[in-house]
C-alpha positions as a Markdown table, in Angstrom:
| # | Residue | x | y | z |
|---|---|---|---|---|
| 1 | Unk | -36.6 | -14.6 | 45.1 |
| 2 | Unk | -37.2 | -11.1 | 44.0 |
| 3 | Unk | -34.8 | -8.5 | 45.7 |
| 4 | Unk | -36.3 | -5.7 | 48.1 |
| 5 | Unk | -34.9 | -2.4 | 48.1 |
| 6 | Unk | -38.3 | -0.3 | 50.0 |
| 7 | Unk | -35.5 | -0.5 | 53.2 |
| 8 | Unk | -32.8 | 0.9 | 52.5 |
| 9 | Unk | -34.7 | 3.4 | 49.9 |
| 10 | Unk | -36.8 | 4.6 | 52.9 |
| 11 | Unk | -33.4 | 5.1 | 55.0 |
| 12 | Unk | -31.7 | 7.3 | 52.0 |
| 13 | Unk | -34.9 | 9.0 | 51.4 |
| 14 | Unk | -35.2 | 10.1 | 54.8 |
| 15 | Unk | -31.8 | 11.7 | 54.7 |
| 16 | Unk | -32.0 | 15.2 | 55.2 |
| 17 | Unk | -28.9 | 15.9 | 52.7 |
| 18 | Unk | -30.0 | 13.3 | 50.4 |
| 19 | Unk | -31.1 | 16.2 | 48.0 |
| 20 | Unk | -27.8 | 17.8 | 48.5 |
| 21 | Unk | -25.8 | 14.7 | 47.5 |
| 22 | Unk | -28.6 | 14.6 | 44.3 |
| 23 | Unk | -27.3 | 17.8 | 43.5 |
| 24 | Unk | -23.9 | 17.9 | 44.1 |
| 25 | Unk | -23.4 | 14.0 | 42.3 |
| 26 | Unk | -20.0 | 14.5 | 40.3 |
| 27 | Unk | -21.6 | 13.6 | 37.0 |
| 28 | Unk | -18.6 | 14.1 | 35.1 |
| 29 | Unk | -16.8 | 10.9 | 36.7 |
| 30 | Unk | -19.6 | 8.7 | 36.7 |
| 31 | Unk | -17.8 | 5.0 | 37.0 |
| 32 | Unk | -18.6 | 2.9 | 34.1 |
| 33 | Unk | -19.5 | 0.1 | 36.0 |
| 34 | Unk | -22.5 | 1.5 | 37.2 |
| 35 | Unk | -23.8 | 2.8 | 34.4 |
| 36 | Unk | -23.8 | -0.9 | 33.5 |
| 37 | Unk | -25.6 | -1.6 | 36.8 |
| 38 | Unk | -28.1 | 0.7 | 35.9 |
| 39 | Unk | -28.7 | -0.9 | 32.0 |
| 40 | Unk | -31.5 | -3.3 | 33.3 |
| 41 | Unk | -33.5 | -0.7 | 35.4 |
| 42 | Unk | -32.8 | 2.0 | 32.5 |
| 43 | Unk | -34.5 | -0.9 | 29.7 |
| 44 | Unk | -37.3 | -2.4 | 32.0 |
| 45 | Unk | -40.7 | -0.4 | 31.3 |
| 46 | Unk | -41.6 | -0.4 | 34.6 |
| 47 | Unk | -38.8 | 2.1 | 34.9 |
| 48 | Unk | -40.1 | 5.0 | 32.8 |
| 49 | Unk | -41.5 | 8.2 | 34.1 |
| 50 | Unk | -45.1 | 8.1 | 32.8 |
| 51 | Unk | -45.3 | 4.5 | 34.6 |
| 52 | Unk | -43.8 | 5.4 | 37.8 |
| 53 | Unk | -46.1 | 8.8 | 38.3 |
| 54 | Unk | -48.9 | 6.7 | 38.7 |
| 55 | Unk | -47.3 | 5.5 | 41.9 |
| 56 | Unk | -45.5 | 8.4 | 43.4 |
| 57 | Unk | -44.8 | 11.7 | 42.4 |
| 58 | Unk | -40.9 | 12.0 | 44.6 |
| 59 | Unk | -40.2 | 8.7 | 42.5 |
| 60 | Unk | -41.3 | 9.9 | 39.5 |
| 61 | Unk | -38.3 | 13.3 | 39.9 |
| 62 | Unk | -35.8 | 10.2 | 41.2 |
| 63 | Unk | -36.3 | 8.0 | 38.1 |
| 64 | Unk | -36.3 | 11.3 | 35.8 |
| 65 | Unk | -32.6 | 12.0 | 37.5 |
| 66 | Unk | -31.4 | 8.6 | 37.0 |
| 67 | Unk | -32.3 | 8.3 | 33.2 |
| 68 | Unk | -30.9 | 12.1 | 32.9 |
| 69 | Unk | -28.0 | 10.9 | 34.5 |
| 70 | Unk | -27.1 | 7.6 | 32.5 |
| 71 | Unk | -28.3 | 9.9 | 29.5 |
| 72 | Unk | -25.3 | 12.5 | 30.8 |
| 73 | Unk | -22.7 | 9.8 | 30.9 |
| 74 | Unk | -23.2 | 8.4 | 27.2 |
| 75 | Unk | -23.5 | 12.2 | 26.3 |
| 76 | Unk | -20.5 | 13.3 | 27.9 |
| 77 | Unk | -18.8 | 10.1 | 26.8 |
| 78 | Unk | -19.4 | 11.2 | 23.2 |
| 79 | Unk | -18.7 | 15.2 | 23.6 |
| 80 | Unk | -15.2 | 14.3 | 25.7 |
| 81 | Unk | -12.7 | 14.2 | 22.3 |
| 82 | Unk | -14.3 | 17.3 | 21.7 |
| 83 | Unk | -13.4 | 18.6 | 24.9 |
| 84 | Unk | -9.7 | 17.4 | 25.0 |
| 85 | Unk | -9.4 | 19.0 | 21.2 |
| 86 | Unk | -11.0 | 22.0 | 22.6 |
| 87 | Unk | -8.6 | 22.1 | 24.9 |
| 88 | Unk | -5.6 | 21.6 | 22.7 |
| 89 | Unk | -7.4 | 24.3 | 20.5 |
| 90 | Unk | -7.2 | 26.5 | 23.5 |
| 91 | Unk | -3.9 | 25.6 | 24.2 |
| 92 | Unk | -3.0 | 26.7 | 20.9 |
| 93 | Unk | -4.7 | 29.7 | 20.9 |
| 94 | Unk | -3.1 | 30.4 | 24.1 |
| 95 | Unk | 0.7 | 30.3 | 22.8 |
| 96 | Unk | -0.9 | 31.8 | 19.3 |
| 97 | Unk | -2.1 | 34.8 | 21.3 |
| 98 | Unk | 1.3 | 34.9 | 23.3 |
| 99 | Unk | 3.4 | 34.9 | 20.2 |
| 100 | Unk | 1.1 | 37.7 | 19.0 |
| 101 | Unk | 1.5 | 39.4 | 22.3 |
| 102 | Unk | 5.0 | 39.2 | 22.0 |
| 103 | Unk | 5.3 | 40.1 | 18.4 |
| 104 | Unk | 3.6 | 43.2 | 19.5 |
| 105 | Unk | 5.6 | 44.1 | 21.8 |
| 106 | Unk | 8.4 | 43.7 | 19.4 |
| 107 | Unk | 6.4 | 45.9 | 17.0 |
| 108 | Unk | 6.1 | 48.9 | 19.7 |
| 109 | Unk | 9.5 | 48.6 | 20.4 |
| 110 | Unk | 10.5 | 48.9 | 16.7 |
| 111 | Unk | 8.1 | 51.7 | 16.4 |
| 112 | Unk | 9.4 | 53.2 | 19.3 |
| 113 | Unk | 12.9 | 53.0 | 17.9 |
| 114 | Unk | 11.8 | 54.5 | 14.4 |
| 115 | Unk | 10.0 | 57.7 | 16.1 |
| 116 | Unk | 13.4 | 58.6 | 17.9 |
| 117 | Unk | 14.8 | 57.9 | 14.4 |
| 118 | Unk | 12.5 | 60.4 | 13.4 |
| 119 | Unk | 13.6 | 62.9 | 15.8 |
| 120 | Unk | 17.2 | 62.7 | 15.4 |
| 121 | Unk | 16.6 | 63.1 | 11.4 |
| 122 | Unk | 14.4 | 66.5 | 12.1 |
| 123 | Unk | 17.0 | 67.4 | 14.4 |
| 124 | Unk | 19.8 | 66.4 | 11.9 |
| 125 | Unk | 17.5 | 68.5 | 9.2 |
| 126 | Unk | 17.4 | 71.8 | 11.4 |
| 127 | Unk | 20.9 | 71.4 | 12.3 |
| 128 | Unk | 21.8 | 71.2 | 8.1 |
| 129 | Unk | 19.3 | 74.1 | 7.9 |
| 130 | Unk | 21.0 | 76.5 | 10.5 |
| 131 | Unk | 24.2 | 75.3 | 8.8 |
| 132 | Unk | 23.1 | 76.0 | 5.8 |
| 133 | Unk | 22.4 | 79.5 | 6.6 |
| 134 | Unk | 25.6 | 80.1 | 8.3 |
| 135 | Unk | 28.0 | 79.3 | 5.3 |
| 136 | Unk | 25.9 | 81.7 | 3.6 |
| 137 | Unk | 26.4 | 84.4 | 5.9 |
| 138 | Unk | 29.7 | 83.7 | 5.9 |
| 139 | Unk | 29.7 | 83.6 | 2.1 |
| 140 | Unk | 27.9 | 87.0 | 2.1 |
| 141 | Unk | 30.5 | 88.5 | 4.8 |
| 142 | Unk | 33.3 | 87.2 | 2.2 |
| 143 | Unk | 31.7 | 89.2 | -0.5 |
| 144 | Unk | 31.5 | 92.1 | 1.7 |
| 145 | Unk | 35.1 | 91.4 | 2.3 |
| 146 | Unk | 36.4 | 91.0 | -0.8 |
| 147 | Unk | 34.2 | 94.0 | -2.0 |
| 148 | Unk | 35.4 | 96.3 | 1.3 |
| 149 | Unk | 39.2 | 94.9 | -0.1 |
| 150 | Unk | 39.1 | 95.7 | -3.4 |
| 151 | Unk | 37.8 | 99.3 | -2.1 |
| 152 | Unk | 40.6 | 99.4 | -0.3 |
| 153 | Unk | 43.0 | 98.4 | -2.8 |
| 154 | Unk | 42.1 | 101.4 | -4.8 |
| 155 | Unk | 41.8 | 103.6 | -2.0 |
| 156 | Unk | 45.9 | 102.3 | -1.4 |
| 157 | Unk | 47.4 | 103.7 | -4.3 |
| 158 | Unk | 45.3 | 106.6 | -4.2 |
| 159 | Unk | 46.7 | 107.2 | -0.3 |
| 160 | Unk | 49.9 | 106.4 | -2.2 |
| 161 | Unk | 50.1 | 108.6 | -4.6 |
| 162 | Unk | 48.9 | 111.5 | -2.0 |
| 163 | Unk | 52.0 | 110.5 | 0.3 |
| 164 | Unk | 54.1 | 110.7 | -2.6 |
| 165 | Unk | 53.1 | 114.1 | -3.6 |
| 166 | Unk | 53.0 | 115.0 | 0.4 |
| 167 | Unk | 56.6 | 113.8 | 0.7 |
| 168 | Unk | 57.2 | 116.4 | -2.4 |
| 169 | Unk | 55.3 | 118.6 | -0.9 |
| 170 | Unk | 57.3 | 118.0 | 2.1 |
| 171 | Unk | 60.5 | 118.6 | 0.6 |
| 172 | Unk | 59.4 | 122.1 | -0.7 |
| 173 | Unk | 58.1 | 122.8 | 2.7 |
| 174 | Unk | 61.1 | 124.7 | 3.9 |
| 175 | Unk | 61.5 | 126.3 | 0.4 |
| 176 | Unk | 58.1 | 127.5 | 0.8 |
| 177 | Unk | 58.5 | 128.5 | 4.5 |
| 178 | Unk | 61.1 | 130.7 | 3.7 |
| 179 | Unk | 60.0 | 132.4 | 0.5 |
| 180 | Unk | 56.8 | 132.5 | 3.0 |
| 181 | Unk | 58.4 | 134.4 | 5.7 |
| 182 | Unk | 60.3 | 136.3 | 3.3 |
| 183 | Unk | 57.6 | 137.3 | 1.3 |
| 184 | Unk | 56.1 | 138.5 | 5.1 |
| 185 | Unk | 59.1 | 140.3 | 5.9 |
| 186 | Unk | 59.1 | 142.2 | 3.0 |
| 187 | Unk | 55.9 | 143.4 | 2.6 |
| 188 | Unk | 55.9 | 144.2 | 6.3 |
């Protein structure tokens, strides 16, 4: 006896959201066994576009979805280690990029600390520079000193030596006074 499936085909085909479904099939979890189920109809050469056209035209876009289909699941089978290890790869890449995130961020932070390193050396360099020019002064204002001291030094025994003839002189002061006033006295 030779199984009849025009029924229940005419009953899904005359679902209005039969084209949806079609379209919205969730390819990527096709179960295995009917991918097995479908082996004899995928093999039989009454089961190939070309054939089936000569019937009907809707078949003909059904049987070319059903051998895409099976054709999806062996494909997919075959391409899925190479999805997992692009997913580990991109897993990788992931903590790779986050380590290199980090280590930037370490880098800024190191750089950051070097440019204030930077600006506490130039400040450290002015700071030496003003110094610098300060002890000079201060070695020029010694000079002066030493220079205005020595002056003085001579100018000390030469006010010296005019106090001691002025306290000579003083002594004779009354002397002179007196031959002074006698000298006016007489001479009238």
């Amino acid at each position: 006896k030779e199984l009849d499936y025009w029924d229940p085909a005419k009953i899904m085909l005359n679902d209005a959201k039969f084209l949806d479904s079609l379209a919205k099939y969730d390819r990527d979890n096709i179960p295995e066994d009917i991918v097995n189920k479908l082996q004899p109809y995928i093999q039989s050469e009454e089961f190939r576009p070309a054939v089936i056209a000569k019937v009907s035209k809707a078949c003909t876009s059904l049987c070319l979805w059903v051998r895409a289909i099976e054709k999806y699941y062996h494909v997919s089978k075959a391409v899925e280690p190479k999805r997992e290890k692009l997913r580990e790869a991109q897993a990788s890449l992931e903590r790779t990029l986050q380590t290199v995130a980090e280590a930037r961020e370490r880098l800024r932070e190191v750089e950051a600390n070097i440019a204030g390193l930077e600006r506490q050396y130039q400040e450290s360099l002015r700071k030496k520079e003003e110094l610098e020019l300060k002890v000079q002064e201060c070695r020029d204002k010694l000079g002066r000193a030493s220079e205005l001291l020595g002056g003085l030094a001579d100018e000390k025994t030469r006010w010296k030596e005019a106090a001691e003839n002025l306290d000579v002189r003083l002594s004779a002061l009354v002397g002179d006074a007196l031959l002074s006033a006698g000298t006016i006295a007489f001479l009238g």
